[in-house]
Backbone bond lengths (Angstrom), bond angles and torsions (degrees), N, CA, C in turn:
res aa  C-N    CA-C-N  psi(-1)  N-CA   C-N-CA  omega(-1)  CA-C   N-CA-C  phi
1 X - - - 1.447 - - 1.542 110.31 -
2 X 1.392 109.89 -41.67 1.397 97.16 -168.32 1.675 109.69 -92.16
3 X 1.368 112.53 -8.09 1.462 117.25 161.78 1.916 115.27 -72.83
4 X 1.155 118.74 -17.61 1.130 110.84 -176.56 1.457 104.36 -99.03
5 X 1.292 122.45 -17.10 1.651 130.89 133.34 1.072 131.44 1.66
6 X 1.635 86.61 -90.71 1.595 110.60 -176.54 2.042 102.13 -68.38
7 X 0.789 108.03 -13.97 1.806 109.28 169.27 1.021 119.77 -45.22
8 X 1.576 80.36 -64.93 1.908 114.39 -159.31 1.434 85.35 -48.02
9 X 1.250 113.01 -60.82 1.732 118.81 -157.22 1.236 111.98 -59.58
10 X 1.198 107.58 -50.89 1.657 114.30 177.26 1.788 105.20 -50.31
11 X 0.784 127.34 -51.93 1.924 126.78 -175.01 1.102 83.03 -60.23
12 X 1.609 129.67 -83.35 1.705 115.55 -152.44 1.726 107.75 -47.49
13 X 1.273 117.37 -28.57 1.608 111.28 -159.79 1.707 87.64 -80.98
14 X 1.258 112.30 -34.80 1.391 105.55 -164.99 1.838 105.92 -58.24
15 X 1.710 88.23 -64.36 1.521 98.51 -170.74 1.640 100.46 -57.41
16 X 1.169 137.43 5.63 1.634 131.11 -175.75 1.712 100.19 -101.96
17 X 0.776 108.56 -34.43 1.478 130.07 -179.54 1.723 108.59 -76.99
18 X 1.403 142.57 -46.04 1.180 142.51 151.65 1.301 116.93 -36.13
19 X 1.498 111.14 133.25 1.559 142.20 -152.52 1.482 102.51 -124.24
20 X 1.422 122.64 95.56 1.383 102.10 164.17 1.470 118.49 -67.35
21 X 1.810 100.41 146.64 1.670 100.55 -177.88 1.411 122.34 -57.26
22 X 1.362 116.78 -31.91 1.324 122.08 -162.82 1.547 116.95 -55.97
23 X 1.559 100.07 -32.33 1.829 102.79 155.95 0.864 147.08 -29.61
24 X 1.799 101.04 -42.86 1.860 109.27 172.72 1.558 109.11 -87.84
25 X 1.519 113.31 24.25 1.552 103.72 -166.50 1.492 92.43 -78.56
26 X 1.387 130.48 -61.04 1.549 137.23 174.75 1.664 110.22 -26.68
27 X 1.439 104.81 -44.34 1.857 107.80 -168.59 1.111 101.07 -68.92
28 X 1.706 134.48 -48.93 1.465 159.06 -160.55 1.655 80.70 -65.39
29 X 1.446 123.15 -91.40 1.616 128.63 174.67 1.282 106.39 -7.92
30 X 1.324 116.80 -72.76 1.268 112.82 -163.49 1.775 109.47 -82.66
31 X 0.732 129.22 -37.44 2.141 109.48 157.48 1.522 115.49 -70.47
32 X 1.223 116.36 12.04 1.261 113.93 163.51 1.305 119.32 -89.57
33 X 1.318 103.41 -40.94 1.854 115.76 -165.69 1.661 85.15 -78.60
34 X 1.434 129.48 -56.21 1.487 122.15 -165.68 1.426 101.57 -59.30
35 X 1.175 130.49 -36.08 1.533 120.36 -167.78 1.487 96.38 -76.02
36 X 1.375 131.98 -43.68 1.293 146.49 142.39 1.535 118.65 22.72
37 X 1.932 88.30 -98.74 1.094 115.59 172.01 1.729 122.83 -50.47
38 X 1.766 98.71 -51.26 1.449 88.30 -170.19 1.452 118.97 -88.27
39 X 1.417 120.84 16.20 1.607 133.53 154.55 1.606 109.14 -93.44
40 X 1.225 122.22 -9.35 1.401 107.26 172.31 1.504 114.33 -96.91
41 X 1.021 122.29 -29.97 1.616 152.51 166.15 1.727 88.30 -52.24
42 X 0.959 124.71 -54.10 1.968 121.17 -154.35 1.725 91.16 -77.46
43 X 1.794 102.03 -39.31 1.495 95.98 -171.58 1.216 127.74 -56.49
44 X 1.692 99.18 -51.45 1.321 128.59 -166.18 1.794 115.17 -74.77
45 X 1.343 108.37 -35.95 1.328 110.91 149.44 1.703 131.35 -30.76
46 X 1.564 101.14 -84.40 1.152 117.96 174.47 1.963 126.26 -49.98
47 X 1.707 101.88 -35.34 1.609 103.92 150.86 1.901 126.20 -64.04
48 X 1.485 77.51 -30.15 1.933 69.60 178.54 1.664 119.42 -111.81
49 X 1.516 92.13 13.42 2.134 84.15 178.01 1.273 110.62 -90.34
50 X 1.248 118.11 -164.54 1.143 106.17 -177.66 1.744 112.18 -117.08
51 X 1.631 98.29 157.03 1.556 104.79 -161.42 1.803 99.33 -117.09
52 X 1.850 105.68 85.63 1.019 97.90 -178.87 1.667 111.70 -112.52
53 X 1.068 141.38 110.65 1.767 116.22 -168.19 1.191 102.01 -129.73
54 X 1.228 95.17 148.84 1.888 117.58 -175.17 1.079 96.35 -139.22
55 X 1.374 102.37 167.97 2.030 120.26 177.07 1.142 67.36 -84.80
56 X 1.509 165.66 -100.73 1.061 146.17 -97.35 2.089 115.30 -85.99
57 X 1.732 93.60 -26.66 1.083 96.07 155.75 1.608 137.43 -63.74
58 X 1.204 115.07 -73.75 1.534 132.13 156.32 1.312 110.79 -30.10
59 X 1.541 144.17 -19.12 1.309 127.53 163.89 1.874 123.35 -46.81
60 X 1.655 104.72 140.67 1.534 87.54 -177.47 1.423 99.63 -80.31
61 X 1.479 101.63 165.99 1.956 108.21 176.28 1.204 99.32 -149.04
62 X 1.284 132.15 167.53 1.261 142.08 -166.30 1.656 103.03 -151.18
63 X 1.524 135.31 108.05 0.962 136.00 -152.50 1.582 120.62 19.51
64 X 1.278 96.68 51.16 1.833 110.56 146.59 1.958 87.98 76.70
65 X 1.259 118.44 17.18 1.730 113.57 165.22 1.526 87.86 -129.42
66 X 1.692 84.40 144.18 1.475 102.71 167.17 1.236 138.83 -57.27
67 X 1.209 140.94 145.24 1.396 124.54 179.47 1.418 124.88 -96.27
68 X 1.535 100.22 138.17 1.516 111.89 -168.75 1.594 107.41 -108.48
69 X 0.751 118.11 123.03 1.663 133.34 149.28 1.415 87.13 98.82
70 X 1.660 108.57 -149.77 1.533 136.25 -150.97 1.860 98.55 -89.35
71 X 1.101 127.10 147.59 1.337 115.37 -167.68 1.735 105.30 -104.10
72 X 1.327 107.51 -0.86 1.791 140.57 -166.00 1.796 98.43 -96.54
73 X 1.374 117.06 33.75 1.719 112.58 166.94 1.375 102.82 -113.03
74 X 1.714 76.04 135.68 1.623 91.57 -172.62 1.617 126.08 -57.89
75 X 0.845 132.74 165.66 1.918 125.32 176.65 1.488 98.95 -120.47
76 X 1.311 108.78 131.67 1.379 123.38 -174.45 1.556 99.15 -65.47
77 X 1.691 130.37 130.79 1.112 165.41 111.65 2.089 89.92 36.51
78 X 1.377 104.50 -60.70 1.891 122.85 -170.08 2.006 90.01 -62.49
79 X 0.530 157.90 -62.96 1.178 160.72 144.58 1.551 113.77 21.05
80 X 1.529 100.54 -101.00 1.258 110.44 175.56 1.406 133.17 -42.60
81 X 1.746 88.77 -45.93 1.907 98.25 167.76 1.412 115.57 -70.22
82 X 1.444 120.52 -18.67 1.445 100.11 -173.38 2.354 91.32 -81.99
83 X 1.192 111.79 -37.73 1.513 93.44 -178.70 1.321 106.68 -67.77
84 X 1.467 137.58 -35.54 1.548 112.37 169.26 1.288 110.52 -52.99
85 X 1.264 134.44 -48.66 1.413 118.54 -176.36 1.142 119.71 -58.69
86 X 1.324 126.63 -19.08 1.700 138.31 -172.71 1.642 94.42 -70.66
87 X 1.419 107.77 -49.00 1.498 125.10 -136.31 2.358 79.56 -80.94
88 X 1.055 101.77 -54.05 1.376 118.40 -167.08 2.073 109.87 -66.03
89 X 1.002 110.16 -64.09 1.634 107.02 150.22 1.452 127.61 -57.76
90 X 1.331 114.41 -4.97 1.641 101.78 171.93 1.403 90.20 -99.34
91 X 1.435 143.50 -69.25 1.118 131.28 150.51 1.508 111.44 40.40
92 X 1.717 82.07 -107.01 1.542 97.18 -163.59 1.702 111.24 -67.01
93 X 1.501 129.29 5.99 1.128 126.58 165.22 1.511 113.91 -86.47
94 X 1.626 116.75 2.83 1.278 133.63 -176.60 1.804 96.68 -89.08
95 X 1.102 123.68 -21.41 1.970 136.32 -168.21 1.676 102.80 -100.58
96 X 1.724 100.26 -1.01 1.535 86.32 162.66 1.340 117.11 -99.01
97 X 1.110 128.20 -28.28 1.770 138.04 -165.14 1.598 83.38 -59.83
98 X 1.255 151.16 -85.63 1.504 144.19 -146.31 1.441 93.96 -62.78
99 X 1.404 148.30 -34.97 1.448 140.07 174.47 1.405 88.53 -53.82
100 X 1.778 137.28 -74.62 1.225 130.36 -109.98 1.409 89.97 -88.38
101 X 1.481 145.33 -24.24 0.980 150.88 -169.81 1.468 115.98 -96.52
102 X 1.195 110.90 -17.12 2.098 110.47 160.16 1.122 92.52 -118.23
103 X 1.545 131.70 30.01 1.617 97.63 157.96 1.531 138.17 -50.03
104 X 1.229 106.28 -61.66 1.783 100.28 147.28 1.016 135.36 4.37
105 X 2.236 97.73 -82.93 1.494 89.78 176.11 1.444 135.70 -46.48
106 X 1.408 106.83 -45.16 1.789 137.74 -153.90 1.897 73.21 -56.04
107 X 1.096 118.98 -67.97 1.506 108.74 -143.87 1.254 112.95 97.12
108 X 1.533 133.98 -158.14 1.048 142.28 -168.95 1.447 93.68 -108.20
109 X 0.994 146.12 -19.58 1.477 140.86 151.35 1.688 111.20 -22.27
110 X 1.690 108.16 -67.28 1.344 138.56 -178.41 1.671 105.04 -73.71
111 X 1.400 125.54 -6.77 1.536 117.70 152.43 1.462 122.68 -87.78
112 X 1.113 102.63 -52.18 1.634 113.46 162.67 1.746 115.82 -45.11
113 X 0.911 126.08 -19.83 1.542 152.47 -158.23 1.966 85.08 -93.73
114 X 1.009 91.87 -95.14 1.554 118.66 -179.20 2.012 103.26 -48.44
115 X 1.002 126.88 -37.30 1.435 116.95 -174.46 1.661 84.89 -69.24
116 X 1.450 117.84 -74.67 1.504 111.31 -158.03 1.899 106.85 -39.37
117 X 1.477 108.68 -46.14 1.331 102.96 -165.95 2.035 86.74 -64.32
118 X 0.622 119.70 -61.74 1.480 117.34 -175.36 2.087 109.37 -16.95
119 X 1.500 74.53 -66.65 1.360 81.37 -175.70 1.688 123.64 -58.77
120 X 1.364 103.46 -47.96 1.887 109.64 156.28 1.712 110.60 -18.45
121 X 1.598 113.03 -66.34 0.936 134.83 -162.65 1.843 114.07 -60.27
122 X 1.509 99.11 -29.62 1.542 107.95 -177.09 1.818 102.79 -101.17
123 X 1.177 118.54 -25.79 1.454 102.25 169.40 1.621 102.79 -82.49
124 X 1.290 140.01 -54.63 1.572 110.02 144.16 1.529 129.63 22.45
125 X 1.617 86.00 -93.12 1.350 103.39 -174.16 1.633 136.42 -59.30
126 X 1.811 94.27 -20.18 1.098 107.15 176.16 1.453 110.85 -90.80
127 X 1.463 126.85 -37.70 1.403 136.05 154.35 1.678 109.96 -2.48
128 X 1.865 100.29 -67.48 1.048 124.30 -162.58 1.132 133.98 -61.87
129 X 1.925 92.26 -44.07 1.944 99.55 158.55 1.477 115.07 -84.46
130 X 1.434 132.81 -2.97 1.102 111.17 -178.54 1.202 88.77 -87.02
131 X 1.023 160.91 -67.62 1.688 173.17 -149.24 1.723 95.58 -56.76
132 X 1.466 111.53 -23.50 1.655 115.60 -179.37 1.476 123.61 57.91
133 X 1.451 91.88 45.76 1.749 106.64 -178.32 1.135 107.57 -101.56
134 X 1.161 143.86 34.06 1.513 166.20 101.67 1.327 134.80 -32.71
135 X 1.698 115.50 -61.57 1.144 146.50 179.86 1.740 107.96 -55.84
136 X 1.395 118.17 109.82 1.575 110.83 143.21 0.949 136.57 -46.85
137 X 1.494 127.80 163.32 1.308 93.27 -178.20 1.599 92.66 -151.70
């Protein structure tokens, strides 16, 4: 009895669980037309631009100046950390806009909230210049 139970259940869960295909016909449609479009666009481009080349064209450039020397020099270490820090303090200046607009609601709950993160943010910051990950060098 209680195996023909667990049956019963299993068919309804099964058949509840079955997906007719015709569902993904819309999803299929639509990565069809985009793959579509943006292979007819690459084709149709390249037949109708224009095919003009010069040594003077074909040179590489890097914001419209020529390039000098080996493209294999290293970038000083101060670099990268100063754009993670860019990348990481703009960030978290992105977690104030939803504070500044329910401030209200929050109450002083939601200031206390926001001072500590505040403060996180300035021993951070101070971390950063004492450590002199700012500084060129």
């Amino acid at each position: 009895m209680f195996y023909a139970l667990i049956f019963v259940v299993r068919i309804k869960l099964f058949k509840f669980m079955q997906t007719d295909q015709s569902n993904f016909i819309p999803i299929l449609m639509q990565i069809g037309l985009a793959v579509g479009f943006v292979g007819s666009t690459i084709f149709i481009s390249s037949l109708l631009g224009p095919k003009r080349h010069s040594a003077n064209k074909d040179k590489n450039f890097e914001c419209g100046i020529e390039s000098v020397g080996n493209a294999r020099v290293p970038f000083s270490v101060k670099y990268f950390l100063v754009a993670i820090l860019f990348v990481l303090f703009d960030v978290e200046v992105i977690f104030m806009y939803p504070w500044a607009v329910n401030f209200r609601e929050m109450g002083l709950e939601g200031l206390v909230k926001m001072g500590i993160f505040m403060a996180l943010l300035v021993i951070g910051f101070y971390y950063v210049i004492k450590k002199k990950g700012l500084e060129w060098e």
